[in-house]
C-alpha positions as CSV (number, residue, x, y, z in Angstrom):
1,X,-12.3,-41.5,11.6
2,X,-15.8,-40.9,11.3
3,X,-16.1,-39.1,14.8
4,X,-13.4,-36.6,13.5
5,X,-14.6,-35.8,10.2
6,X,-18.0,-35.2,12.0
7,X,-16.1,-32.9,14.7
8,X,-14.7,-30.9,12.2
9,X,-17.8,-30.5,9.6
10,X,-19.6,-29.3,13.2
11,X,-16.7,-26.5,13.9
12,X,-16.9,-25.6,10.2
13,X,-20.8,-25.3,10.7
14,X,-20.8,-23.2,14.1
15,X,-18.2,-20.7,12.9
16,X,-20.1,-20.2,10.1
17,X,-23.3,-19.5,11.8
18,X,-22.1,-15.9,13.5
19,X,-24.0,-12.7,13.3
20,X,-22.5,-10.3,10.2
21,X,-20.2,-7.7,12.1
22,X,-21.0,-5.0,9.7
23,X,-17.7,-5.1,7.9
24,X,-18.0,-4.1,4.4
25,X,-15.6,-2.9,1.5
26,X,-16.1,0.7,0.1
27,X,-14.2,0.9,-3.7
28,X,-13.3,4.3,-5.5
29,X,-11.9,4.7,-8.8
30,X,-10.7,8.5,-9.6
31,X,-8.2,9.7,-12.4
32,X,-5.6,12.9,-12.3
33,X,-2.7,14.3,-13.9
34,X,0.5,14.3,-13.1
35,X,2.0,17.5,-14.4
36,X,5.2,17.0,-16.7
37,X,8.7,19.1,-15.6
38,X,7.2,19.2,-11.8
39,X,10.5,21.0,-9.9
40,X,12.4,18.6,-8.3
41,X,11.7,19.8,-4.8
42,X,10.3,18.1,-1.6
43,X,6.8,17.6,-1.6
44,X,4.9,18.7,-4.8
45,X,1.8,18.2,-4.3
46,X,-1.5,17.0,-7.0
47,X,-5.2,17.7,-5.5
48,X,-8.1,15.9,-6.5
49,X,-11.5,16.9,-5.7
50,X,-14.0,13.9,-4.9
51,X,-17.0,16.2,-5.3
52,X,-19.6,13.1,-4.7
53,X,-19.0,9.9,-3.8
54,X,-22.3,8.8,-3.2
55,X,-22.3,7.5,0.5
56,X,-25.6,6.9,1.5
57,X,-26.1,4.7,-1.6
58,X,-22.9,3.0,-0.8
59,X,-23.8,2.5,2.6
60,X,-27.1,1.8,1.7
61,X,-26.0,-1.3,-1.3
62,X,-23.9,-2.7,1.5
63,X,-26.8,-2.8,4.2
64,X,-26.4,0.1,6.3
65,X,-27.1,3.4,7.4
66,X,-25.0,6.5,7.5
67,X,-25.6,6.8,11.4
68,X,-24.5,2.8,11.9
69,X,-20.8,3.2,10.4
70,X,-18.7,4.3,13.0
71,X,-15.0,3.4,11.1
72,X,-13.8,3.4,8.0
73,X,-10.2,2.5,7.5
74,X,-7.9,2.8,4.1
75,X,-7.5,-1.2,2.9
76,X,-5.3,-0.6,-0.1
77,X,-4.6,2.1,-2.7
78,X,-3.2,1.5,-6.1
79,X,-2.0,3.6,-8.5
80,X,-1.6,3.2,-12.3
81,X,0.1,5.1,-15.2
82,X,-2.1,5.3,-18.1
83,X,0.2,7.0,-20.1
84,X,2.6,5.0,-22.5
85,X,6.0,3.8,-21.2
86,X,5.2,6.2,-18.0
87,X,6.8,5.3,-14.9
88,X,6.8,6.1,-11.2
89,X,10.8,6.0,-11.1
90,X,11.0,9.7,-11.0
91,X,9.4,9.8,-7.0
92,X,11.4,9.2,-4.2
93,X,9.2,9.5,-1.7
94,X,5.0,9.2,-2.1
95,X,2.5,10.0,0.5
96,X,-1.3,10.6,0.1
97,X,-4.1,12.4,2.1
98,X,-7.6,13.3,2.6
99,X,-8.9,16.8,3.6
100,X,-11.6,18.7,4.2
101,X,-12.9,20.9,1.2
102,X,-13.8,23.9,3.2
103,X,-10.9,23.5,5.8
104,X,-7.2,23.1,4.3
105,X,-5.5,22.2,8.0
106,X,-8.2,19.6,8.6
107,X,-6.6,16.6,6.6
108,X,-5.3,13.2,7.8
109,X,-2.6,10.9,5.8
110,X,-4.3,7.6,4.5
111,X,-1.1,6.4,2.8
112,X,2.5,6.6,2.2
113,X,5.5,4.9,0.4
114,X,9.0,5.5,1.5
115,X,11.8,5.2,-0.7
116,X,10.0,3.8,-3.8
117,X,12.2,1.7,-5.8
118,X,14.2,3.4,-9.0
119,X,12.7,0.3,-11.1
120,X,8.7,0.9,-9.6
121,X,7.3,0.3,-13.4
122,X,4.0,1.6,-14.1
123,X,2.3,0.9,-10.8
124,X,2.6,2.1,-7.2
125,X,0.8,0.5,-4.5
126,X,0.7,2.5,-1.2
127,X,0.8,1.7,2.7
128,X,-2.2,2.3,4.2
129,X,-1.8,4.5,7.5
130,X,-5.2,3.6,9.0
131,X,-6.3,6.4,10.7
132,X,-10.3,6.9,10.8
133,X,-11.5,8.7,7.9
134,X,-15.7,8.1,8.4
135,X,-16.0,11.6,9.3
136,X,-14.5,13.0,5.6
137,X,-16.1,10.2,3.5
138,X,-19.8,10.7,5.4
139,X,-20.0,14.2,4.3
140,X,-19.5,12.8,0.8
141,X,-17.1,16.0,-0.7
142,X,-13.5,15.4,0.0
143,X,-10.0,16.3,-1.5
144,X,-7.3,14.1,-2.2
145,X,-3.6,15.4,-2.2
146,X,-0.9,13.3,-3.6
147,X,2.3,14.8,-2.7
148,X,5.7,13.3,-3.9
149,X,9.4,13.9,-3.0
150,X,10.9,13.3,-6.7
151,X,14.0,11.9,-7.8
152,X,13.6,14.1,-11.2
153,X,11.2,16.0,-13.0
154,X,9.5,13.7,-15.0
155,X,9.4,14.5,-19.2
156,X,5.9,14.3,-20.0
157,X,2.5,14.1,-18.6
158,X,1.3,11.4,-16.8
159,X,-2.3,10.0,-16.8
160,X,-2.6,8.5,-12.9
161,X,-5.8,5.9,-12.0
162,X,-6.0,5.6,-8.5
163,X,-7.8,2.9,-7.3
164,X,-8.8,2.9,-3.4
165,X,-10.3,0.6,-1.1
166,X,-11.8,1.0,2.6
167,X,-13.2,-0.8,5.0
168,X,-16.3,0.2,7.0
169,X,-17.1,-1.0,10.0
170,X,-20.6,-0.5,11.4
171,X,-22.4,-1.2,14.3
């Protein structure tokens, strides 16, 4: 019994004792509006300008330079109404992407969500697509679109806090 609780304390010990692969978490926190009696029409779309998010101290907290991350991927993104009894039961579809600010056809899709439930409540958690978004979030100014497909128009204005999460990966 003894020689297998020492084998295993020993496998415990050696997979521990690895070099760090430069995998780190990168956390954003950014509010919009979602306008009240939106058309119920394909694809209405919400832009929000990050105008600085900071990298090089990001990078820098974390242990790392700009010039050693060489991915970054979307983990998770999280949306929440602020707004009262607001709901997310008025979109059909949900789909969210990142783009250039000085180039309107350079923009990627980081998230999606189709067919979102009629019964969604007050938060809406997206797919992440996982394409490579280093090169928008190392020049530090980016746009955000949220476009939605909805069900309805919804009645009132809603207060949106969208909370997103990538992972880096540097060398």
């Amino acid at each position: 019994m003894k020689k297998i609780i020492l084998f295993i304390v020993s496998i415990l010990i050696f997979t521990q004792c690895r070099d760090n692969n430069g995998d780190f978490e990168l956390l954003y926190t950014v509010e919009f509006e979602i306008p009240a009696g939106i058309p119920a029409f394909p694809f209405q779309n919400v832009e929000v300008e990050v105008p600085n998010f900071n990298i090089e101290q990001r990078f820098s907290s974390a242990g790392f330079m700009v010039d050693e991350v060489t991915r970054i991927n979307a983990r998770s993104i999280r949306l929440d109404a602020l707004t009262g009894s607001a709901d997310f039961s008025f979109l059909q579809r949900a789909i969210l992407e990142i783009r250039n600010p000085e180039d309107v056809n350079d923009k990627r899709e980081i998230a999606f969500l189709e067919f979102v439930p009629n019964n969604q409540g007050n938060t809406l958690d997206l797919i992440p697509s996982l394409p490579d978004v280093a090169e928008y979030l190392k020049a530090g100014n980016f746009i955000l679109t949220f476009k939605m497909d909805p069900r309805f128009s919804p009645a009132q204005v809603m207060q949106v806090r969208m909370n997103l999460s990538f992972d880096a990966f540097a060398e």
